[in-house]
C-alpha positions as CSV (number, residue, x, y, z in Angstrom):
1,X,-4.7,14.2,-0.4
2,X,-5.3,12.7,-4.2
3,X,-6.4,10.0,-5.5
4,X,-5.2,9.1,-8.4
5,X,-6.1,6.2,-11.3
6,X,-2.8,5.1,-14.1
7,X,-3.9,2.4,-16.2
8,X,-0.4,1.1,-17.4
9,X,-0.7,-1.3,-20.9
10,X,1.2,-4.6,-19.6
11,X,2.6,-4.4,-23.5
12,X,4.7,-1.6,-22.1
13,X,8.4,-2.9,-21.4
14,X,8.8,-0.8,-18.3
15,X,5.5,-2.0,-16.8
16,X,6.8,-5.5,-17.5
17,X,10.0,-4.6,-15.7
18,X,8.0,-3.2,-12.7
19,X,6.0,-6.0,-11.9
20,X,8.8,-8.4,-12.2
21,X,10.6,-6.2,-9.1
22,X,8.7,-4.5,-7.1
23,X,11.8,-2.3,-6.3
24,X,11.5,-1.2,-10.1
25,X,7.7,-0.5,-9.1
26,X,9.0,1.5,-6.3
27,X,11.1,3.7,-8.7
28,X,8.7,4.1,-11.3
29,X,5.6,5.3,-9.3
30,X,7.9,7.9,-7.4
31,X,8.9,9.0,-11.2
32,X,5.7,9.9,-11.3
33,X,6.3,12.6,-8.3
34,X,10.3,13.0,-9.1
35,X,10.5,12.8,-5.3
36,X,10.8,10.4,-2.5
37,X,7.6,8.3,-1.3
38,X,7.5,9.5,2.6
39,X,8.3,13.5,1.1
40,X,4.2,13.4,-0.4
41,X,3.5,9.7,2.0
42,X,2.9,8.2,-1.4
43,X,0.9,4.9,-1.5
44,X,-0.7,2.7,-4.3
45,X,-2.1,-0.7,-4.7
46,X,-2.0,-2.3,-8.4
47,X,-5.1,-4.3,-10.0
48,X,-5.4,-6.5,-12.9
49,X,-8.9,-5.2,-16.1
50,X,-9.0,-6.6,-19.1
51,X,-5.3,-7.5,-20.2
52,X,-4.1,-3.9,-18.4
53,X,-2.7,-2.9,-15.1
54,X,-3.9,-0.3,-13.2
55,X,-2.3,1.2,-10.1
56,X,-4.4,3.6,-7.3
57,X,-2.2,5.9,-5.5
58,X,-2.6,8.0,-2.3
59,X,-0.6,11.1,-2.7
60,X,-0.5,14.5,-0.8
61,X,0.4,16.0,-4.0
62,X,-1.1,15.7,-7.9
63,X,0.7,13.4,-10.2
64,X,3.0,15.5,-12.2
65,X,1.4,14.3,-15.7
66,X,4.4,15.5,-17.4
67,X,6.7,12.5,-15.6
68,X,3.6,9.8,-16.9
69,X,5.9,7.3,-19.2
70,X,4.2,7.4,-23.2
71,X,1.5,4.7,-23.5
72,X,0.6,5.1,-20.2
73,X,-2.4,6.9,-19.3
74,X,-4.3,8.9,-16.2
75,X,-7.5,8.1,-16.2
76,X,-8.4,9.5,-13.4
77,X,-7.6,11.8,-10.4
78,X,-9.6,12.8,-7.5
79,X,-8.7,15.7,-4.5
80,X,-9.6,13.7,-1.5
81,X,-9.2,16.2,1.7
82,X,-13.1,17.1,1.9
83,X,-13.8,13.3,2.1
84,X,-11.0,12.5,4.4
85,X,-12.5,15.6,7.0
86,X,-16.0,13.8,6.6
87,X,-14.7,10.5,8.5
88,X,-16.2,10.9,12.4
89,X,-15.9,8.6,14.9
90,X,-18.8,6.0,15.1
91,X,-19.0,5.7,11.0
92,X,-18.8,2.3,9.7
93,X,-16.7,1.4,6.6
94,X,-16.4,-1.3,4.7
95,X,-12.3,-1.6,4.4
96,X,-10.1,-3.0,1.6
97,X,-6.4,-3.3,2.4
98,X,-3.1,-5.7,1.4
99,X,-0.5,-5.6,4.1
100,X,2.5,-7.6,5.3
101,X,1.8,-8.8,8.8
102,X,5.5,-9.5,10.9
103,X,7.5,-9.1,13.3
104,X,11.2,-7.4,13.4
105,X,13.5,-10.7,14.6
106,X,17.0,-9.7,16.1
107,X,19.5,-11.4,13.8
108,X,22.8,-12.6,16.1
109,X,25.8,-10.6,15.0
110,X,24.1,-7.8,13.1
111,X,23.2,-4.6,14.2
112,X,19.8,-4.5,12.1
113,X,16.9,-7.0,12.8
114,X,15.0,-9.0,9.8
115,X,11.5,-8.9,8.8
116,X,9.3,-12.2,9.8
117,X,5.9,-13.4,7.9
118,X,3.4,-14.2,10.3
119,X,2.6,-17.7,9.4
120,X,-0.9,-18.7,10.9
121,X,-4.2,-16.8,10.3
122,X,-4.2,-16.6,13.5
123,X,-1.4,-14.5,13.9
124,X,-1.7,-12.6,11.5
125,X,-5.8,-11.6,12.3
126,X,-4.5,-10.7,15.9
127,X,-1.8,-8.5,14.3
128,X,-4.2,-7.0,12.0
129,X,-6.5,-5.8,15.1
130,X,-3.4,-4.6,17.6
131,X,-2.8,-1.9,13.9
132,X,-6.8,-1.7,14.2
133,X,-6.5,-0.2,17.5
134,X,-3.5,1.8,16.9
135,X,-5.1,3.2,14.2
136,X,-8.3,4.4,15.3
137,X,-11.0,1.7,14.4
138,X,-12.6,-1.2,15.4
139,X,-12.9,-4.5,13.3
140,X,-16.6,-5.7,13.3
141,X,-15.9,-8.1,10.6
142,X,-12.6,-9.3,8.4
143,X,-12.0,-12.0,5.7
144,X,-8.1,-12.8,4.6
145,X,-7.7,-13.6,0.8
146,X,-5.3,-14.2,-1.0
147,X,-1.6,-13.8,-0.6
148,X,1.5,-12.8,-3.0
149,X,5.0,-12.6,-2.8
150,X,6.8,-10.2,-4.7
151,X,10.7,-9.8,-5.6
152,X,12.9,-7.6,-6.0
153,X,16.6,-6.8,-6.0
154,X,18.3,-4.3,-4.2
155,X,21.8,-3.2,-5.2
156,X,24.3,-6.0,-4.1
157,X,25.9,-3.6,-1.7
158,X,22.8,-3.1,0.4
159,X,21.0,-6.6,0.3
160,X,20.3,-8.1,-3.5
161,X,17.4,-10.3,-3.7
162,X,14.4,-9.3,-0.9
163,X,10.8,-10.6,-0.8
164,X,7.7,-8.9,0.3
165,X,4.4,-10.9,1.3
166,X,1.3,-9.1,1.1
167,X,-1.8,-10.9,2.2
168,X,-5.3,-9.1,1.2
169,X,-8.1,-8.2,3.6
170,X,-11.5,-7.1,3.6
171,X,-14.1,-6.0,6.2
172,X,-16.4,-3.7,8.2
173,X,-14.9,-1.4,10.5
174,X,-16.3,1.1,13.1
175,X,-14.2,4.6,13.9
176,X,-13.0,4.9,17.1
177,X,-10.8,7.7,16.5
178,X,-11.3,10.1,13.4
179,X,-7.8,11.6,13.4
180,X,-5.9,8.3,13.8
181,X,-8.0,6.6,11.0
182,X,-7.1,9.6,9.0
183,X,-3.7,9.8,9.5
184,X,-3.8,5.9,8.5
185,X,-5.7,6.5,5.4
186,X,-2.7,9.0,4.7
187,X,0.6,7.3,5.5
188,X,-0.6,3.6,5.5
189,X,-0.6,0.8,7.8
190,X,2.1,-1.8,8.5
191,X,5.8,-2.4,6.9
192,X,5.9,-2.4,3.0
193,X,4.2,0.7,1.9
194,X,7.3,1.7,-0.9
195,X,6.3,-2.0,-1.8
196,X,2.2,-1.6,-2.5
197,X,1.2,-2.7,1.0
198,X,-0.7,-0.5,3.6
199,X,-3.2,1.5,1.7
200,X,-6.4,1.2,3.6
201,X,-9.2,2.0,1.1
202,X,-13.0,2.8,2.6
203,X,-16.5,2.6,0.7
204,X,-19.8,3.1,3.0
């Protein structure tokens, strides 16, 4: 697994385009692969420095640097698979993640179901500790932050216009199963993921 570090100037037009549809994110962050996001389980997370936007990806492959738009810029890439291995069960983590907490709702008439916000803290804490315990850890401590909503348009044929609500977390957590916590790490945690959402980052 990779971690990888693209500071992306907000000057740049297609940076600008990105973060005004987080379906254009979606395409431009598997450019950098020129491959589908669950063929390497690709996941990032974008943060604001100094008048630039940098975005953190999980990847099971490198970045192809070749596929990096002009004017943007790696600045930094890590292999991550001795670190991952290292995780044991009872190890406590402090945990940094933005997810989408819902519920699938049947919609009458259609054959698909629709995505649901969970509206109270509440709700949305319990949810976070059912994927706690399906994902091998225990939550000794959690704060919510803040929340966004992003937009972004589909083709009209398949949907249009579509939100996404991330709300951000942070805590301590205690392994309770290495392998599941790893396999989270890799592929994510809750709906979203082509959207930003589900990357669990760990610091002792």
């Amino acid at each position: 697994m990779y971690l990888t570090k693209i500071r992306m100037p907000l000057s740049n037009r297609a940076v600008q385009r990105a973060l005004g549809d987080c379906q254009q994110m979606h395409r431009l962050v598997t450019g950098f692969f020129g491959t589908s996001r669950k063929d390497l389980n690709i996941l990032y997370r974008l943060r604001y420095e100094r008048g630039t936007c940098s975005i953190y990806i999980y990847s099971s492959e490198a970045v192809d640097r070749g596929r990096v738009s002009p004017g943007m810029e790696v600045a930094g890439e890590r292999e991550m698979s001795d670190w991952l291995s290292s995780i044991r069960e009872g190890q406590t983590w402090n945990f940094d993640l933005m997810a989408w907490p819902s519920k699938k709702v049947a919609r009458e008439g259609a054959n698909n179901s629709r995505r649901r916000m969970l509206r109270s803290t509440d709700e949305r804490l319990l949810w976070l500790q059912r994927k706690a315990q399906q994902n091998g850890f225990d939550l000794l401590g959690v704060r919510e932050l803040e929340s966004a909503q992003q937009t972004g348009w589909h083709d009209a044929g398949v949907g249009g216009q579509f939100h996404v609500h991330g709300y951000h977390y942070q805590g301590t957590l205690r392994v309770t199963d290495a392998e599941r916590i790893q396999a989270a790490v890799c592929t994510g945690i809750g709906p979203g993921k082509a959207y930003g959402l589900g990357m669990l980052l760990l610091t002792r």
